[in-house]
N, CA, C and O atoms as a GROMACS GRO file, in nm:
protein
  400
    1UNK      N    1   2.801  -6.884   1.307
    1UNK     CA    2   2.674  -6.814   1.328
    1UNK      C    3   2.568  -6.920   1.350
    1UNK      O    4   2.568  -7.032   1.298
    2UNK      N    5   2.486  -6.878   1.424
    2UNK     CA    6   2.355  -6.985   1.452
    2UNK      C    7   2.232  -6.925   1.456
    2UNK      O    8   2.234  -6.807   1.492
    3UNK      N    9   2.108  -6.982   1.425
    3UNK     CA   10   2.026  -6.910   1.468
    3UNK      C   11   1.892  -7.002   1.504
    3UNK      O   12   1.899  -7.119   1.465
    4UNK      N   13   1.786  -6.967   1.566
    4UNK     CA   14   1.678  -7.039   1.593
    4UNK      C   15   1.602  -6.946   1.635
    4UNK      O   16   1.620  -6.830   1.672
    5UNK      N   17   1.473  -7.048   1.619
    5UNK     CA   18   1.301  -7.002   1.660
    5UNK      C   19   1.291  -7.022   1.810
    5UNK      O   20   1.336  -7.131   1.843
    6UNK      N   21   1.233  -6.930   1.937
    6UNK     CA   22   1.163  -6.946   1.994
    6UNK      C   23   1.019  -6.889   1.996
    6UNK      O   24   0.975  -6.778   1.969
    7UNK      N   25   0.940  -7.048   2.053
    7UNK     CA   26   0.817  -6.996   2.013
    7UNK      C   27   0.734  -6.995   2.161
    7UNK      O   28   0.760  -7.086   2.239
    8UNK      N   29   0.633  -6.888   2.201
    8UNK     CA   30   0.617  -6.856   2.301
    8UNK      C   31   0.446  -6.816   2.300
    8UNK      O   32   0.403  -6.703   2.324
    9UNK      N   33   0.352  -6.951   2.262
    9UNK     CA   34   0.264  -6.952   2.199
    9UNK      C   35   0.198  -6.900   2.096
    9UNK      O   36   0.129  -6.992   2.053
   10UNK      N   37   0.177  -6.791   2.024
   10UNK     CA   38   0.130  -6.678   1.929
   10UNK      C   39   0.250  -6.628   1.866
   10UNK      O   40   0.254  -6.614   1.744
   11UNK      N   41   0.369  -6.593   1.954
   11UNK     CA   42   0.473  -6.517   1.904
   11UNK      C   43   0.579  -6.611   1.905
   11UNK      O   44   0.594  -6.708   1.979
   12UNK      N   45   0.687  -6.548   1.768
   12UNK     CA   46   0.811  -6.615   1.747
   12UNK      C   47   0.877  -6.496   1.742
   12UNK      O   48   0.834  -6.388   1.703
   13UNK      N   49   1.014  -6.532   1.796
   13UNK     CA   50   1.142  -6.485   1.794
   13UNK      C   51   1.249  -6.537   1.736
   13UNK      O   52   1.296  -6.642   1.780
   14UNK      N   53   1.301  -6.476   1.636
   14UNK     CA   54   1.403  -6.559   1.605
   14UNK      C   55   1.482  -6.497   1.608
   14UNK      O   56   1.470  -6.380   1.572
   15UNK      N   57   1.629  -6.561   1.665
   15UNK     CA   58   1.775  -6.548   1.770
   15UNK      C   59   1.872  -6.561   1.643
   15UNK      O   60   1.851  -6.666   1.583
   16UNK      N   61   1.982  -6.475   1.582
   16UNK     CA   62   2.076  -6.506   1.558
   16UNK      C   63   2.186  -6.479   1.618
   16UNK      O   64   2.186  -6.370   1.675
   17UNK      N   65   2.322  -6.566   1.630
   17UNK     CA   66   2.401  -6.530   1.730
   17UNK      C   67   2.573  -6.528   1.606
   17UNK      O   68   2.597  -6.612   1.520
   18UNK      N   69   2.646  -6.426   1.638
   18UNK     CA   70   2.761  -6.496   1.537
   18UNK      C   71   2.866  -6.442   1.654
   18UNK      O   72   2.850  -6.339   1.719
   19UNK      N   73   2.941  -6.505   1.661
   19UNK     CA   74   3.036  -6.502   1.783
   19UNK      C   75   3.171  -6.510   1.692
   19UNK      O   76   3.189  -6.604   1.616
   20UNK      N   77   3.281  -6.383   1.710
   20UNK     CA   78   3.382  -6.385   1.642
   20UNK      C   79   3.435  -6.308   1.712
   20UNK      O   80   3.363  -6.237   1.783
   21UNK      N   81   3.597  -6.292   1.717
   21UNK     CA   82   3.674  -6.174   1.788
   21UNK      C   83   3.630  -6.020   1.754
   21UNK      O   84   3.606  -5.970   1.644
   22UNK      N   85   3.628  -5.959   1.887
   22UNK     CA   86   3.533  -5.847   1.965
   22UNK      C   87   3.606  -5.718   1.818
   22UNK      O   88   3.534  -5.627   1.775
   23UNK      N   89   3.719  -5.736   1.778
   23UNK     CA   90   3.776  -5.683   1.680
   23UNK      C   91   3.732  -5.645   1.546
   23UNK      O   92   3.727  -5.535   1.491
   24UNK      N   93   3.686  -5.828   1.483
   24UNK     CA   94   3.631  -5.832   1.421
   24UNK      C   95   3.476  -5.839   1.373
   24UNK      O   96   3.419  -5.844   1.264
   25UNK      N   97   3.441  -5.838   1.495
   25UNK     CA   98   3.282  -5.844   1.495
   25UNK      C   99   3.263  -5.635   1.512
   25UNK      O  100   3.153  -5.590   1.478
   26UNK      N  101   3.347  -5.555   1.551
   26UNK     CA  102   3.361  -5.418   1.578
   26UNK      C  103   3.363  -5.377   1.448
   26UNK      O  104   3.263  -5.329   1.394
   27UNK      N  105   3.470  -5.394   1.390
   27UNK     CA  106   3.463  -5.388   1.254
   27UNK      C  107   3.424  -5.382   1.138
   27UNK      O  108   3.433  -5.297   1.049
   28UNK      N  109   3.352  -5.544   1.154
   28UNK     CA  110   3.220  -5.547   1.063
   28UNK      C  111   3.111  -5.454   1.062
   28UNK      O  112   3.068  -5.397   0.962
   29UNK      N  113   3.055  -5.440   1.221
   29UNK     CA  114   2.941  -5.399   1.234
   29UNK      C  115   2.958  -5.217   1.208
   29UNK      O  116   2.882  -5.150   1.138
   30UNK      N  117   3.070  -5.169   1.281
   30UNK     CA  118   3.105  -5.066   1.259
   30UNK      C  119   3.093  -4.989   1.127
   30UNK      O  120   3.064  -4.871   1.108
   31UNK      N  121   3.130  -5.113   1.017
   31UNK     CA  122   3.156  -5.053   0.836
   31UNK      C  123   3.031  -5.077   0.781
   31UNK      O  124   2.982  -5.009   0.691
   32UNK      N  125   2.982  -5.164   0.829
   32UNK     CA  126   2.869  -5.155   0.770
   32UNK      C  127   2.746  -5.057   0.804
   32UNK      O  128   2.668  -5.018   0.718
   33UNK      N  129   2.739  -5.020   0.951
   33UNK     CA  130   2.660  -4.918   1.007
   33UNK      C  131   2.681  -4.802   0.906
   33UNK      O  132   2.594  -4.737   0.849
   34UNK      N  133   2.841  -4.790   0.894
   34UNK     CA  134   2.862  -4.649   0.825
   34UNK      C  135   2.857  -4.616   0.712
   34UNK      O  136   2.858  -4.498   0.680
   35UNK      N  137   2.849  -4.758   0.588
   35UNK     CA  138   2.766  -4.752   0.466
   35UNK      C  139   2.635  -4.703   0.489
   35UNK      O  140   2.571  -4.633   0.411
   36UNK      N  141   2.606  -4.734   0.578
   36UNK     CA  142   2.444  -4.730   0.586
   36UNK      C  143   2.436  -4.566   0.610
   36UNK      O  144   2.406  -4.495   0.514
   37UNK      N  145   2.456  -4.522   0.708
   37UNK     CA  146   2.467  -4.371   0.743
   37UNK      C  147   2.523  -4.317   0.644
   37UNK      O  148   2.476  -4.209   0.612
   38UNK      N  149   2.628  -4.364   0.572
   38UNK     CA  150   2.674  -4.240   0.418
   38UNK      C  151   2.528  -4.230   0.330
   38UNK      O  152   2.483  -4.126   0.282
   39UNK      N  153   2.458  -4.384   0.317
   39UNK     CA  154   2.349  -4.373   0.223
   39UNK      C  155   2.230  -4.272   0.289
   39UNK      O  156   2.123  -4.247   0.234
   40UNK      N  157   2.267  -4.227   0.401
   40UNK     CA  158   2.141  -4.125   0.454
   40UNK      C  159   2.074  -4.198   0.576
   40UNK      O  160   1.998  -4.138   0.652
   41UNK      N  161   2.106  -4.341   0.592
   41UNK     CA  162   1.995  -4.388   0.680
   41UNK      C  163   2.025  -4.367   0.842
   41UNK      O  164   2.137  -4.320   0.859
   42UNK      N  165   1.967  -4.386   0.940
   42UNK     CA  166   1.961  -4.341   1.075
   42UNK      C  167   1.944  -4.175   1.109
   42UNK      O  168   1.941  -4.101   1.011
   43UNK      N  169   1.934  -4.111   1.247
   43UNK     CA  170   1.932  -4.004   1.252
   43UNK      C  171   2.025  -3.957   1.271
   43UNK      O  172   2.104  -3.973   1.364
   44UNK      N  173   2.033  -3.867   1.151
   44UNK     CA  174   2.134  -3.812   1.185
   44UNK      C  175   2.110  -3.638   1.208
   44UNK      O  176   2.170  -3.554   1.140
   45UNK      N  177   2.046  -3.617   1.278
   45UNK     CA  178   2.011  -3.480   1.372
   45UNK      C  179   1.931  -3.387   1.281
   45UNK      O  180   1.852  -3.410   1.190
   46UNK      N  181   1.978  -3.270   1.339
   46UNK     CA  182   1.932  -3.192   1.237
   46UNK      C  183   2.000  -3.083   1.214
   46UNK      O  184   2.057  -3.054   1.320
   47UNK      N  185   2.033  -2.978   1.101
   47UNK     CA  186   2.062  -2.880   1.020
   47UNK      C  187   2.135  -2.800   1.122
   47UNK      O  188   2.254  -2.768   1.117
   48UNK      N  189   2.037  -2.769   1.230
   48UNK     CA  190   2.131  -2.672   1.343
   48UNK      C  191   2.199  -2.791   1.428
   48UNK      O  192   2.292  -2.736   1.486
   49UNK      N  193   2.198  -2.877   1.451
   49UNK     CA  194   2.220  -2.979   1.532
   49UNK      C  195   2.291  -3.091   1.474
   49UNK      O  196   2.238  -3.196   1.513
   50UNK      N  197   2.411  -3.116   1.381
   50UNK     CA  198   2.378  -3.232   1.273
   50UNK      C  199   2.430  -3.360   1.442
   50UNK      O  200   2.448  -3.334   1.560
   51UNK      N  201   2.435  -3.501   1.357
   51UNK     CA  202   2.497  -3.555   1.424
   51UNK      C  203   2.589  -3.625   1.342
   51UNK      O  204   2.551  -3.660   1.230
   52UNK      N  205   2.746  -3.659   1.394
   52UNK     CA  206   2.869  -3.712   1.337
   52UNK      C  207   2.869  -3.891   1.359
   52UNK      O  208   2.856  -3.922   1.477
   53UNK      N  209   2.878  -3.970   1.295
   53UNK     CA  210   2.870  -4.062   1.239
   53UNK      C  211   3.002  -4.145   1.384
   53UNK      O  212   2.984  -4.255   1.436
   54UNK      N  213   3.098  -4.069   1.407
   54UNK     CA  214   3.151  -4.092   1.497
   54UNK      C  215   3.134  -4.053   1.657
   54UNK      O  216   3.212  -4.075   1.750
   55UNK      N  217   3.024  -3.997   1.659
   55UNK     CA  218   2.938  -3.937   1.773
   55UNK      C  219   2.825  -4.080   1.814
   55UNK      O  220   2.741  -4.090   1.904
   56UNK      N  221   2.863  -4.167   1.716
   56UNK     CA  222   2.688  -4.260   1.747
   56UNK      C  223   2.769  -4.395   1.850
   56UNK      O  224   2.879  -4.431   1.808
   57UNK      N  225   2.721  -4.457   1.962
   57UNK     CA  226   2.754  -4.560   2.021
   57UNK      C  227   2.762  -4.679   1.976
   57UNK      O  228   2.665  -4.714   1.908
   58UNK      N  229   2.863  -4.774   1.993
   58UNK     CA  230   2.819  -4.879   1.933
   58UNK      C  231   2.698  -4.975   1.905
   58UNK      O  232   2.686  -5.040   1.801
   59UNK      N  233   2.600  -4.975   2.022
   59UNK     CA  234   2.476  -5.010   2.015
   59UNK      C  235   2.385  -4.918   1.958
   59UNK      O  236   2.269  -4.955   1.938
   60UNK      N  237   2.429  -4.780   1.922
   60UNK     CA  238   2.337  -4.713   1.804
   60UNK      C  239   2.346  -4.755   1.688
   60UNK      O  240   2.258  -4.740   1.602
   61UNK      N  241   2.523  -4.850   1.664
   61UNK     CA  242   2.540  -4.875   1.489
   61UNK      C  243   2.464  -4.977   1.471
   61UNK      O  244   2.380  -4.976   1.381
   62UNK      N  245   2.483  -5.082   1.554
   62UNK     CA  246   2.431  -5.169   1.588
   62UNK      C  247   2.274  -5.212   1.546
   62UNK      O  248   2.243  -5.313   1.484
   63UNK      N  249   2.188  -5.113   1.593
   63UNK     CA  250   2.077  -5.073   1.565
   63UNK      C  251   2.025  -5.069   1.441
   63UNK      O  252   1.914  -5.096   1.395
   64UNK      N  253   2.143  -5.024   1.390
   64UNK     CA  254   2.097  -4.946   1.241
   64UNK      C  255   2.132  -5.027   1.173
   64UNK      O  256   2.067  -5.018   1.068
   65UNK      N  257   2.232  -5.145   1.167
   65UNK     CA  258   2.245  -5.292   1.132
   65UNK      C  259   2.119  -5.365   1.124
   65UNK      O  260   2.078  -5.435   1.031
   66UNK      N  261   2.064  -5.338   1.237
   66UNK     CA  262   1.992  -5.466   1.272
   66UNK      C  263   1.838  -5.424   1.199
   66UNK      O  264   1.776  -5.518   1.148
   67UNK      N  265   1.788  -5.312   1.194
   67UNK     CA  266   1.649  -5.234   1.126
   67UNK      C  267   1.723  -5.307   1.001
   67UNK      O  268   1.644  -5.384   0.947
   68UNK      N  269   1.844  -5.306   0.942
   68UNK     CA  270   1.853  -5.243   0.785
   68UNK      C  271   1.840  -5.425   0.737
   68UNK      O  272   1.757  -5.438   0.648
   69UNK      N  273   1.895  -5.536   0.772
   69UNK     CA  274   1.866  -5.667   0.765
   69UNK      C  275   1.719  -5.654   0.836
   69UNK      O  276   1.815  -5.588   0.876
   70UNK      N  277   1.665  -5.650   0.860
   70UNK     CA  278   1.549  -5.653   0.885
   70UNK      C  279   1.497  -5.646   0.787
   70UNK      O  280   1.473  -5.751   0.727
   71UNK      N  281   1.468  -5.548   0.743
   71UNK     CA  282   1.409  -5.528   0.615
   71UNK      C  283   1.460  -5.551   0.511
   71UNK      O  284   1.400  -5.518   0.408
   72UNK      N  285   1.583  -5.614   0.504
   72UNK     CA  286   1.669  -5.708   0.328
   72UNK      C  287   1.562  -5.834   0.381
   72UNK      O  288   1.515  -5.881   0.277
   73UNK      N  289   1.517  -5.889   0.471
   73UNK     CA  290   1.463  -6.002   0.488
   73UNK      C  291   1.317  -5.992   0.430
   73UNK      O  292   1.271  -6.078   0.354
   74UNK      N  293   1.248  -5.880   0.470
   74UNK     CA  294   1.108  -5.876   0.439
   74UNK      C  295   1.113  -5.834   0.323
   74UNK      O  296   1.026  -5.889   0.256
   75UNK      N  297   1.177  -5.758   0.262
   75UNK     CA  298   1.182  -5.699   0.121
   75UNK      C  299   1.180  -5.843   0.020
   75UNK      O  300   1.097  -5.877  -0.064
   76UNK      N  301   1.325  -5.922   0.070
   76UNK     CA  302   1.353  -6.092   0.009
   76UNK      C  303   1.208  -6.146   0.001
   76UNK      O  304   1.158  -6.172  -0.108
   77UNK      N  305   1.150  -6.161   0.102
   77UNK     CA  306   0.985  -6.257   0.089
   77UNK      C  307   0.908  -6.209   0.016
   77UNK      O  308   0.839  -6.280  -0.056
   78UNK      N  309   0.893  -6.001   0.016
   78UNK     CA  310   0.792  -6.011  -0.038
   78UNK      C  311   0.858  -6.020  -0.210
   78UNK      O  312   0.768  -6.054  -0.287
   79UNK      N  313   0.961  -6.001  -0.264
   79UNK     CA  314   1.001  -6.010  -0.400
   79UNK      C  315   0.981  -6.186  -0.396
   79UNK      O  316   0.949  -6.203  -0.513
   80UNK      N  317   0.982  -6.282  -0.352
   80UNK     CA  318   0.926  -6.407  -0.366
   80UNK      C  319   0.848  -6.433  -0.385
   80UNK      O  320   0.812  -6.510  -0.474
   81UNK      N  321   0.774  -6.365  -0.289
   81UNK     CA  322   0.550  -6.379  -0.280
   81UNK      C  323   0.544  -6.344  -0.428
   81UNK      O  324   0.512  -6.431  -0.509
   82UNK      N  325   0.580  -6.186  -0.480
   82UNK     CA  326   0.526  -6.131  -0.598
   82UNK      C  327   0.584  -6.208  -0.698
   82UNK      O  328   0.522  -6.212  -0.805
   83UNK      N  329   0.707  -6.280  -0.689
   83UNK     CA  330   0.735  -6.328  -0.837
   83UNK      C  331   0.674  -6.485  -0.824
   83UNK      O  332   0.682  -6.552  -0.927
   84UNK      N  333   0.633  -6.528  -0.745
   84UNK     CA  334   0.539  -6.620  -0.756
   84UNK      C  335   0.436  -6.601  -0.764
   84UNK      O  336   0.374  -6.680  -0.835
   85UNK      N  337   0.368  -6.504  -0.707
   85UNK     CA  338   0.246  -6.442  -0.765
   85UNK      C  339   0.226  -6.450  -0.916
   85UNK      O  340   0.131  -6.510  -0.966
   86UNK      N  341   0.300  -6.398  -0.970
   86UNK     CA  342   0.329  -6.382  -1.062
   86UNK      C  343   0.322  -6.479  -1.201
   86UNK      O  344   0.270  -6.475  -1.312
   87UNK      N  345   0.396  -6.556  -1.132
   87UNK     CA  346   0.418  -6.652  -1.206
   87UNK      C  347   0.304  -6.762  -1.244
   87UNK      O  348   0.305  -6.822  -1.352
   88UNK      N  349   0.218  -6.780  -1.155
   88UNK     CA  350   0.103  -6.866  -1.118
   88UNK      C  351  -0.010  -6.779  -1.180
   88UNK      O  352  -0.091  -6.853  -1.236
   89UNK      N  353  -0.038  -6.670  -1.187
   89UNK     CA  354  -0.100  -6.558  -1.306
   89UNK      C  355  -0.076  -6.590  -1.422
   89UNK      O  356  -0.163  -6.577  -1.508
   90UNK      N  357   0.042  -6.636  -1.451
   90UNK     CA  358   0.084  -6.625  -1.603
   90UNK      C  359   0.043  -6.809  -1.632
   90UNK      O  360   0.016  -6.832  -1.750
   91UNK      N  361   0.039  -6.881  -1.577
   91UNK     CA  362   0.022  -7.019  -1.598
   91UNK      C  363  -0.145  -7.020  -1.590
   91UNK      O  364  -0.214  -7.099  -1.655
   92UNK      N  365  -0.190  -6.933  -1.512
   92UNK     CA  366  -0.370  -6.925  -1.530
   92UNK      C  367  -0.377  -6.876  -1.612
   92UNK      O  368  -0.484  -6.914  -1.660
   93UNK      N  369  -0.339  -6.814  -1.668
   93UNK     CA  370  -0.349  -6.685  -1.830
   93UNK      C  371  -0.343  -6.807  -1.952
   93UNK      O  372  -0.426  -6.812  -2.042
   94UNK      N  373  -0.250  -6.885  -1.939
   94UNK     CA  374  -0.227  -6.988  -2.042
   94UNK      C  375  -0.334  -7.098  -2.054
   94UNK      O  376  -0.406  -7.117  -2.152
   95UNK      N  377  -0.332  -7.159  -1.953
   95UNK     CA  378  -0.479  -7.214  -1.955
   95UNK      C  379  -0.605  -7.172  -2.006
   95UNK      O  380  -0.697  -7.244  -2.044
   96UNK      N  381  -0.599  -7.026  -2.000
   96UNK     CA  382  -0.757  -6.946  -2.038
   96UNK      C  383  -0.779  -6.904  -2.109
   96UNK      O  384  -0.886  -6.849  -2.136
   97UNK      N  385  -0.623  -6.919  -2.207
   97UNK     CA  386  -0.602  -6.812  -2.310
   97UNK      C  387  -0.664  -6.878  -2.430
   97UNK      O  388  -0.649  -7.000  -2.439
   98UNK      N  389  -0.734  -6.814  -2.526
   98UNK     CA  390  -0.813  -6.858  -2.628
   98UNK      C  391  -0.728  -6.823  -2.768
   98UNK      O  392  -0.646  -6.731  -2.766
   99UNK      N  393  -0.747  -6.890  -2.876
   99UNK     CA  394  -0.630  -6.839  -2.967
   99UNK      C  395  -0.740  -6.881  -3.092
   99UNK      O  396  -0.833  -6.961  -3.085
  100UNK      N  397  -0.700  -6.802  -3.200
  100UNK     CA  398  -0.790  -6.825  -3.269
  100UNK      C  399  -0.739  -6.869  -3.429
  100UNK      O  400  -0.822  -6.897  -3.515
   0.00000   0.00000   0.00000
């Protein structure tokens, strides 16, 4: 797997690539799409209309891969930001703290 920044003055993109047999890269992406869809996520139609989990294209699972790391990434930073937040609160607290 590889990945990199392109930067295109203001905006970045960043590229990951993992290159493995078409089998096993099917596979993966496939089981994991469909964890994801058992937990409720993507559309899955509606009530008169449902849609079947084996009805979705590979570039629909795909999709739903790619939103769901998406957001394990931003979720990861912001639980970083806050527990450093955090933490740097509690070291100003100590400093200020008066004891008697």
């Amino acid at each position: 797997m590889t990945a990199k920044f392109e930067v295109d003055g203001d905006t970045t993109t960043i590229i990951f690539e993992w290159t493995a047999p078409t089998n096993t890269i099917q596979s993966i992406i496939g089981d994991m799409a469909h964890k994801l869809w058992d937990s409720g996520l993507g559309n899955h139609g509606s009530e008169e209309d449902p849609i079947d989990f084996d009805e979705l294209s590979n570039q629909v699972k795909l999709n739903l891969v790619e939103k769901h790391l998406k957001q394990i990434l931003v979720n990861m930073s912001n639980s970083h930001k806050s527990k450093k937040a955090q933490q740097e609160a509690r070291e100003r607290e100590e400093l200020t703290e008066y004891k008697l």
